[in-house]
Backbone as CSV, one residue per row, in Angstrom:
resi,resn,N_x,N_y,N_z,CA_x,CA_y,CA_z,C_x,C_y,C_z
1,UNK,121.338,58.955,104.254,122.345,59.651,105.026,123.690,58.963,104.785
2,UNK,125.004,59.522,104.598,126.046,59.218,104.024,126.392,59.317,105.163
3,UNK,127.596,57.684,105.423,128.139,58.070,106.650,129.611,57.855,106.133
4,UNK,130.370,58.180,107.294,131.737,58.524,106.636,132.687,57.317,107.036
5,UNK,133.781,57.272,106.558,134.647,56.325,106.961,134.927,55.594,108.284
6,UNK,135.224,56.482,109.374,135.339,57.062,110.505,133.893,56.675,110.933
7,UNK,133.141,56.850,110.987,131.757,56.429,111.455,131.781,55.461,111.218
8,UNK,131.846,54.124,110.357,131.530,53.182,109.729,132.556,51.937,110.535
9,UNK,133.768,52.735,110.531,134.727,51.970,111.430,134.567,52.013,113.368
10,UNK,133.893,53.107,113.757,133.163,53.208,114.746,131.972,52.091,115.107
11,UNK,131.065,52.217,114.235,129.854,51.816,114.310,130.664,49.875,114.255
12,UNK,131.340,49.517,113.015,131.970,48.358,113.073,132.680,48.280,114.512
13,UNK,133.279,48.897,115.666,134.099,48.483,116.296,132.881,48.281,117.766
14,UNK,131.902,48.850,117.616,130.916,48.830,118.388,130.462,47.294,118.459
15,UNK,129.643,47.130,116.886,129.510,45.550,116.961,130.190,45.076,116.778
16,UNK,131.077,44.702,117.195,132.174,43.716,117.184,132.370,43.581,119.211
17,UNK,132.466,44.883,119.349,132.579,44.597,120.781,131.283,43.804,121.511
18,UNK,129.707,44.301,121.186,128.762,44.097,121.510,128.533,42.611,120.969
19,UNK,129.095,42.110,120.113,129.592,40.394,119.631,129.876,40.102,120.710
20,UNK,131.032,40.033,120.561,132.148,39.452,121.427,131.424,39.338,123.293
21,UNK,130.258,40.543,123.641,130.590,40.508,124.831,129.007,39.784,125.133
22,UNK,128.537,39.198,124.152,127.336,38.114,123.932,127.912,36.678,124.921
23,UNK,127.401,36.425,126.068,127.247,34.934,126.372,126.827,33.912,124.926
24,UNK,126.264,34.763,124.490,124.925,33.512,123.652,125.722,33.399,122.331
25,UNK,126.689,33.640,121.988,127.666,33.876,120.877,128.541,33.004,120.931
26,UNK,129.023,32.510,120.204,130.724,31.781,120.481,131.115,32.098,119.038
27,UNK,132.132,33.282,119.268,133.018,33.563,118.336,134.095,32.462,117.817
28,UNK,134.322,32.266,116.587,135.461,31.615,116.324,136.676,32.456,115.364
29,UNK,136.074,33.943,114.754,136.997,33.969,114.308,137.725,35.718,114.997
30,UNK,138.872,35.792,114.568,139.563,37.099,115.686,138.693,38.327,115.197
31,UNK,139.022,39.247,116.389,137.607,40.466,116.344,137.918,40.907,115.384
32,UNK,138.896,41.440,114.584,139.471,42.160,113.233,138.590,41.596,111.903
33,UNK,138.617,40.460,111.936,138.114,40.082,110.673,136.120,40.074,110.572
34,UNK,136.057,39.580,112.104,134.707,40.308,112.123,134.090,41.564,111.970
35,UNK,134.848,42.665,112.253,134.861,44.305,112.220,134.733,44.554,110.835
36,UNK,136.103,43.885,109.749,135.792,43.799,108.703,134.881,43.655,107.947
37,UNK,134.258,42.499,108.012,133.458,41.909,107.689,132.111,42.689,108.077
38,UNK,132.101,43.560,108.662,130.750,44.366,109.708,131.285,45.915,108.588
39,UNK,131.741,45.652,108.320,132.479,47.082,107.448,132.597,47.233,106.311
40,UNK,132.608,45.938,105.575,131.885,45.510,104.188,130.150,45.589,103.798
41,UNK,129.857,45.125,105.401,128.358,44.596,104.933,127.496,46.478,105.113
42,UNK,128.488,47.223,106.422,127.599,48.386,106.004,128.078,48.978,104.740
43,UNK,129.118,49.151,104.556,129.694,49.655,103.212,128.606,49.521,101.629
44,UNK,127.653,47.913,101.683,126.868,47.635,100.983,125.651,47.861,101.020
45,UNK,125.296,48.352,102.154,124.038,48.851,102.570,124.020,50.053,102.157
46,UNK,125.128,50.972,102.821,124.770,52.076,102.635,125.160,52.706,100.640
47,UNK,125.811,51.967,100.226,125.678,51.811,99.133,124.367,51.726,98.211
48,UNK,123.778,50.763,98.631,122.486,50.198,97.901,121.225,51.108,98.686
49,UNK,121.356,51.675,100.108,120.657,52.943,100.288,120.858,54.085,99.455
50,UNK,121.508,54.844,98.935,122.221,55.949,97.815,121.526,55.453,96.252
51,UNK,121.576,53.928,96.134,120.629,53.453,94.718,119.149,53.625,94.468
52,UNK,118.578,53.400,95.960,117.418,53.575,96.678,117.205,55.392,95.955
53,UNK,118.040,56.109,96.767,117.568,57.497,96.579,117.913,58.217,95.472
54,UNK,118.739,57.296,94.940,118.931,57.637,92.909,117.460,57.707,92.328
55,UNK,117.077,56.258,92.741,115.821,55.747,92.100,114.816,56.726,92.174
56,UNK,114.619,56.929,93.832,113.294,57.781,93.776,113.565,59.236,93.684
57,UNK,114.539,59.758,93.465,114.599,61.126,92.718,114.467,61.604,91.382
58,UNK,115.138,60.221,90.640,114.569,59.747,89.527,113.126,59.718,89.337
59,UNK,112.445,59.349,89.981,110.978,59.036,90.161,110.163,60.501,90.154
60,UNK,110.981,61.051,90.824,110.209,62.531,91.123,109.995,63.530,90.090
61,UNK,111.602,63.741,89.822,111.715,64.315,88.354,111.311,63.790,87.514
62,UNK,110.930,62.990,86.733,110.100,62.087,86.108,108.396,62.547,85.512
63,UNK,107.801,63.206,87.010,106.397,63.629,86.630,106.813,64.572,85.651
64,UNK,105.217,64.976,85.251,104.768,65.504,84.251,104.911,66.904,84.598
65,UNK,104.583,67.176,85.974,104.779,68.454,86.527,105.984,68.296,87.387
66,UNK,106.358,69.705,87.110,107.751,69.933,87.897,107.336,70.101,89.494
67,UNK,108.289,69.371,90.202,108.199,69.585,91.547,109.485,69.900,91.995
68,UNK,109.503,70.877,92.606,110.522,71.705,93.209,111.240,71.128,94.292
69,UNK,112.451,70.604,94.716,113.041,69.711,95.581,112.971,70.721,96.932
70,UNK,112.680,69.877,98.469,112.612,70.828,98.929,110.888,71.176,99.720
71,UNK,110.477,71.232,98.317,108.758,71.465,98.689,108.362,70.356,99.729
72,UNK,106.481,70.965,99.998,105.960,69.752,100.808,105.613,68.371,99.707
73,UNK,105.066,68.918,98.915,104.947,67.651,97.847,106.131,67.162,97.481
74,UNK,107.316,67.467,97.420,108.263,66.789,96.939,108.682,65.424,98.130
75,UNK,108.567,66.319,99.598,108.639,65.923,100.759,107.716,64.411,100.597
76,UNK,106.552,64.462,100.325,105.701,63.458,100.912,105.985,62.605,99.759
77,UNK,106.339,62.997,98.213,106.972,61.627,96.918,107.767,61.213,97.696
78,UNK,108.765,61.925,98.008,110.015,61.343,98.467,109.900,59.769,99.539
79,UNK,108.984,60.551,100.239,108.627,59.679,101.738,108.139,58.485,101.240
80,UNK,106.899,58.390,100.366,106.387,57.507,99.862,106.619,56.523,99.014
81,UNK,107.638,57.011,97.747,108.396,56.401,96.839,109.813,55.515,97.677
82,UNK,110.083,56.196,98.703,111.198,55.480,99.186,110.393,54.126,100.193
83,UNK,109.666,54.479,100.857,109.195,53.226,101.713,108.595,52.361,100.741
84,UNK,107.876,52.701,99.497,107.674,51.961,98.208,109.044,51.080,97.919
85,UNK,110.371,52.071,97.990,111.105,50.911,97.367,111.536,49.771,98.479
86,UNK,111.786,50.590,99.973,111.815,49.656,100.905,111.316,48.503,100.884
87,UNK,109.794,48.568,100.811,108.682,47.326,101.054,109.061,46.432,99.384
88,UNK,109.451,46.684,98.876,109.848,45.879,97.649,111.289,44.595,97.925
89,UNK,112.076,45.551,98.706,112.945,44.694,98.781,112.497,43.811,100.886
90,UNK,111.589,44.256,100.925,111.181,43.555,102.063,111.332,43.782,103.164
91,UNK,111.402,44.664,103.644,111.796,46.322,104.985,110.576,47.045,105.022
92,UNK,110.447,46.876,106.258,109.156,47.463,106.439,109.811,48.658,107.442
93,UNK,109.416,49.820,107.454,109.739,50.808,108.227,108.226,51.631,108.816
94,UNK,108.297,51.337,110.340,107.145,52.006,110.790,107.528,53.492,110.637
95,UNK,106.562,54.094,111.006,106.648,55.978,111.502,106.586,55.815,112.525
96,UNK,107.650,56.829,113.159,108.647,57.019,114.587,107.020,57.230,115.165
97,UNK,106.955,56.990,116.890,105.575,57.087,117.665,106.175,58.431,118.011
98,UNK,104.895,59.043,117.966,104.410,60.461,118.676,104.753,60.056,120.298
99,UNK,105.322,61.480,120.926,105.897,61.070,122.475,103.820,61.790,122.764
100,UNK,103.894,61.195,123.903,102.321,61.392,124.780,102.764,62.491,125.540
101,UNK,101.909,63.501,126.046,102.501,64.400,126.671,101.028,63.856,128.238
């Protein structure tokens, strides 16, 4: 999921506040450069997430048989090849819990 500028500087101004308003923290340097710095590091994430989904689309198109983007089989490569690349770089991602009715 691509997030946008505006989101990114949001999401940075969030943690920065949620820093700052830590007892258990002792900031030393001014909130700006931390925000920054929180704005680089998603900037690289979500970067290297987009390499992630290069890869495994790559992966898909790749078989021998064509799979139609979209489909359920494409659906479940997708799912699988990506938590594949996750667990490689060492991210483990559960599946969201079913609500109990």
């Amino acid at each position: 999921m691509k997030l946008t500028y505006e989101k990114i500087n949001q999401l940075a101004r969030l943690l920065t506040t949620a820093l700052t308003d830590l007892d258990e923290v002792e900031i030393y340097e001014e909130p700006n450069a931390i925000r920054q710095e929180i704005v680089k590091i998603l900037n690289d994430l979500m970067r290297e997430e987009e390499e992630i989904d290069n890869r495994v689309r790559q992966q898909i198109t790749s078989q021998k048989k064509t799979i139609p983007e979209g489909s359920a089989e494409w659906d479940i490569l997708y799912k699988k090849y990506y938590s594949d690349a996750l667990r490689k770089l060492g991210i483990t991602v559960s599946a969201p819990q079913q609500a109990r009715v």
